[in-house]
DOVODREN-158108 format. One line per field, with one value per residue: residue number from 1; x negated, y, z negated of N, C-alpha, C in turn; residue in one letter. Coordinates in steps of 0.2 Angstrom, whole numbers. Last residue first. Layout:
// DOVODREN-158108
num <- NUM	...
nc1 <- X	...
nc2 <- Y	...
nc3 <- Z	...
cac1 <- X	...
cac2 <- Y	...
cac3 <- Z	...
cc1 <- X	...
cc2 <- Y	...
cc3 <- Z	...
residuo <- A	...
//
This chain:
// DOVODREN-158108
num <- 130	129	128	127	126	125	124	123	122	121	120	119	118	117	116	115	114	113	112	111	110	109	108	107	106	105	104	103	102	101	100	99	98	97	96	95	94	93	92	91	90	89	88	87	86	85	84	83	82	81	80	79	78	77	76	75	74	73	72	71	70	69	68	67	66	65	64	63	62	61	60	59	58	57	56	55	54	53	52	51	50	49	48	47	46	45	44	43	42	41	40	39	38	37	36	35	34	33	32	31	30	29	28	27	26	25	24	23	22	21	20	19	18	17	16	15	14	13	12	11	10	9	8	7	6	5	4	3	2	1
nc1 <- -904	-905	-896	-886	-876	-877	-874	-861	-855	-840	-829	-828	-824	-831	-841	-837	-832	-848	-851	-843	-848	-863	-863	-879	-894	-894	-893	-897	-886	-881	-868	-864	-859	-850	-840	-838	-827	-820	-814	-810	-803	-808	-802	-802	-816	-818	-809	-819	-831	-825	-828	-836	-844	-856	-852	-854	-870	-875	-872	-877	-891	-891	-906	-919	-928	-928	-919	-907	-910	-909	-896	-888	-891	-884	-871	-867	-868	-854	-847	-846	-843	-830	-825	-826	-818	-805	-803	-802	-792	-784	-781	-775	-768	-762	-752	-738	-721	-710	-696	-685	-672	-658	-654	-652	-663	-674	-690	-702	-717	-729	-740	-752	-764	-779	-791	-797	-794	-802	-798	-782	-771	-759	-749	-737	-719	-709	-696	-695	-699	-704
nc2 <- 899	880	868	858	863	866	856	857	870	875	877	867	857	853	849	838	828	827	819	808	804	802	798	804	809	822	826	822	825	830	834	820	819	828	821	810	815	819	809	816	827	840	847	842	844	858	860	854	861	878	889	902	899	898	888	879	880	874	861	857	856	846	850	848	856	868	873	869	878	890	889	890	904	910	903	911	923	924	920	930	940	935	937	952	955	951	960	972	968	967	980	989	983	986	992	980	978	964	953	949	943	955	965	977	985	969	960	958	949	955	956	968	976	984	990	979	975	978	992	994	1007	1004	1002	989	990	996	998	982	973	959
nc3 <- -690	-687	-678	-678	-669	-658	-650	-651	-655	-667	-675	-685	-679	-669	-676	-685	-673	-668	-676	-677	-664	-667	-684	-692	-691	-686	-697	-711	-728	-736	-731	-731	-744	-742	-735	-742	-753	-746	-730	-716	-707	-705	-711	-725	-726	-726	-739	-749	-745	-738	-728	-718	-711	-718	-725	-712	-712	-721	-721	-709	-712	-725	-738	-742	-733	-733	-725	-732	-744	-737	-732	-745	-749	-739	-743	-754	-750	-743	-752	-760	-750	-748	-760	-762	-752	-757	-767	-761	-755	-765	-770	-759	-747	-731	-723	-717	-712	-718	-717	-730	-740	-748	-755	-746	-745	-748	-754	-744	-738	-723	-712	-706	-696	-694	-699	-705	-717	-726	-728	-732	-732	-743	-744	-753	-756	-761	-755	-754	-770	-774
cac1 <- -905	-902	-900	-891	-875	-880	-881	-865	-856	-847	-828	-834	-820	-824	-843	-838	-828	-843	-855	-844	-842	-860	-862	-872	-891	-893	-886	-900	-891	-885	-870	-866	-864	-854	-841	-841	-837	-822	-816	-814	-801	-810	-803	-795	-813	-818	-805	-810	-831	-830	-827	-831	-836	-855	-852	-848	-863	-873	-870	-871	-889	-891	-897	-914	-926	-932	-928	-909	-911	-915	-901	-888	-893	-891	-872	-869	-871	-862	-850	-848	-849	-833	-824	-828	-825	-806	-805	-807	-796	-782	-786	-780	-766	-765	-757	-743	-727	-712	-703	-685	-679	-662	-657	-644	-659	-672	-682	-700	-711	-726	-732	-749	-757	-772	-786	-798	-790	-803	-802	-786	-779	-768	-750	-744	-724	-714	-702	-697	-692	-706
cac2 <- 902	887	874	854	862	871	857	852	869	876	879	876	861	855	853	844	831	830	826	814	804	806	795	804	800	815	828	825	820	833	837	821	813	829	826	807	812	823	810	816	822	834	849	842	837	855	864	855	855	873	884	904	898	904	891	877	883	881	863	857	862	846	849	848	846	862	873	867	872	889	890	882	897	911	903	902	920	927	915	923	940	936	932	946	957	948	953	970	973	965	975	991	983	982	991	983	981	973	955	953	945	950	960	971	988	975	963	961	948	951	957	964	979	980	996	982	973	971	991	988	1007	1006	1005	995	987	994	1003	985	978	966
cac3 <- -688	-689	-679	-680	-676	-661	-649	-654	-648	-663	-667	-686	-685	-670	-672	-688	-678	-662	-677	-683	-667	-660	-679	-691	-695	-683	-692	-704	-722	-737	-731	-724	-742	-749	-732	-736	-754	-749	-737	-719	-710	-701	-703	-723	-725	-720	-732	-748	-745	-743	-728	-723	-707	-713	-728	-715	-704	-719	-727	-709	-709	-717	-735	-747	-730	-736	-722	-726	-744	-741	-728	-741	-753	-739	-735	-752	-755	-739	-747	-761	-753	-742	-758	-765	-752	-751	-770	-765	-751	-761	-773	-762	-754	-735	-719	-723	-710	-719	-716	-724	-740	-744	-759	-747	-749	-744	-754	-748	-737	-732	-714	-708	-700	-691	-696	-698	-708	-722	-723	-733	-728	-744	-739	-754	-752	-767	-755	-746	-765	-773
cc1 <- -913	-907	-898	-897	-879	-878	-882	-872	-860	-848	-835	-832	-822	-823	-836	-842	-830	-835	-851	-845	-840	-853	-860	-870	-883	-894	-889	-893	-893	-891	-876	-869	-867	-859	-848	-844	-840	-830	-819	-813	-803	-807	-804	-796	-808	-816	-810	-809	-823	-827	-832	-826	-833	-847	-851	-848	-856	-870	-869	-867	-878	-889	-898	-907	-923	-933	-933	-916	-912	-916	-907	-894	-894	-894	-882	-870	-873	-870	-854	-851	-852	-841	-829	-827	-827	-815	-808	-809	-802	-789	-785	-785	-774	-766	-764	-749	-733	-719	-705	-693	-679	-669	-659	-646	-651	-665	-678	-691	-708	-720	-734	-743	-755	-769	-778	-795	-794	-800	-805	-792	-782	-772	-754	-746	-730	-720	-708	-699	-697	-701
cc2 <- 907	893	879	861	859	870	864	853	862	872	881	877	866	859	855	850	838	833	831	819	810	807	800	802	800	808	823	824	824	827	839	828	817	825	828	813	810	821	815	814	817	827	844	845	839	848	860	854	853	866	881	896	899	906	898	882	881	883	874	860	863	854	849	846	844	858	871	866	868	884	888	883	889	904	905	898	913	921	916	921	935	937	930	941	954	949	949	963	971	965	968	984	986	984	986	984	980	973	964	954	948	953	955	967	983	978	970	960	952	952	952	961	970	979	989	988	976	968	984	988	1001	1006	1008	996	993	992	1002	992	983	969
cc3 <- -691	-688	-683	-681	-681	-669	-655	-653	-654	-657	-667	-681	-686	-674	-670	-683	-683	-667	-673	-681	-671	-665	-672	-686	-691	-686	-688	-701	-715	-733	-733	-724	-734	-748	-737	-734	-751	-750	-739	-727	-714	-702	-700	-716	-724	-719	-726	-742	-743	-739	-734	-725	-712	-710	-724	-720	-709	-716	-725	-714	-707	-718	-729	-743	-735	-737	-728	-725	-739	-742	-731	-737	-749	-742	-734	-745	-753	-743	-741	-756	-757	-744	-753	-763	-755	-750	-763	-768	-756	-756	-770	-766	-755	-743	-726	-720	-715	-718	-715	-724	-732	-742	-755	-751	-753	-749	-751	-747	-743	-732	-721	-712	-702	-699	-691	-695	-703	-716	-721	-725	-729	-739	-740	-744	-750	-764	-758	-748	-761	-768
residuo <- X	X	X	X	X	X	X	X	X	X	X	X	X	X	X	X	X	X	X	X	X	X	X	X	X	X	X	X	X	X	X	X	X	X	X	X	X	X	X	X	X	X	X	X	X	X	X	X	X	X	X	X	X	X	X	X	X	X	X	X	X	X	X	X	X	X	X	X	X	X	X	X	X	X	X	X	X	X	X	X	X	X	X	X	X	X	X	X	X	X	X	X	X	X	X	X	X	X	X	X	X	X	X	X	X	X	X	X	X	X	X	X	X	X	X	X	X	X	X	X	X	X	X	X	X	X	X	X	X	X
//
């Protein structure tokens, strides 16, 4: 994309902040350019956001029915799958998938103090919901 091509849509997922991508400039070289954000850009992020509003009510409802640890929702409320929290915690994928749907105190202190890291929660608050 060449440096006039760059959108400058109001993205009201920034917030009114500004962010940089990267265009070609009038010499062919790439160089960083301001953006206030992209119009579909802006909409797919909404969607994305509204997923995981989604999967964030669903895990709750199975939480308060003794169906999943409440670790399956704070990981969803963090905007976080399975994926992205084993790669926080270092974790196996199906260790992560196994403890999602155990009591947060089966788990070892250890664990529970690695996925209270990686949500930036309080360990006391990773066992509540809301």
């Amino acid at each position: 994309m060449e440096k006039k091509d760059v959108p400058q849509d109001s993205n009201a997922t920034l917030d009114g902040a500004r962010k940089v991508v990267y265009a070609v400039d009038e010499d062919g070289k790439y160089n960083a350019v301001a953006t206030t954000g992209w119009a579909v850009e802006e909409v797919v992020t909404s969607m994305a956001v509204d997923h995981y509003t989604y999967l964030a009510q669903e895990a709750l409802l199975r939480a308060r029915r003794g169906e999943s640890s409440p670790l399956e929702y704070h990981m969803f409320t963090r905007r976080l799958n399975v994926v992205t929290l084993a790669q926080a915690t270092g974790k196996f994928q199906w260790l992560v998938k196994r403890h999602l749907k155990q009591p947060i105190d089966q788990l070892s202190p250890k664990t529970v103090r690695r996925y209270a890291e990686a949500l930036g929660m309080e360990l006391s608050d990773l066992s509540r919901l809301p």
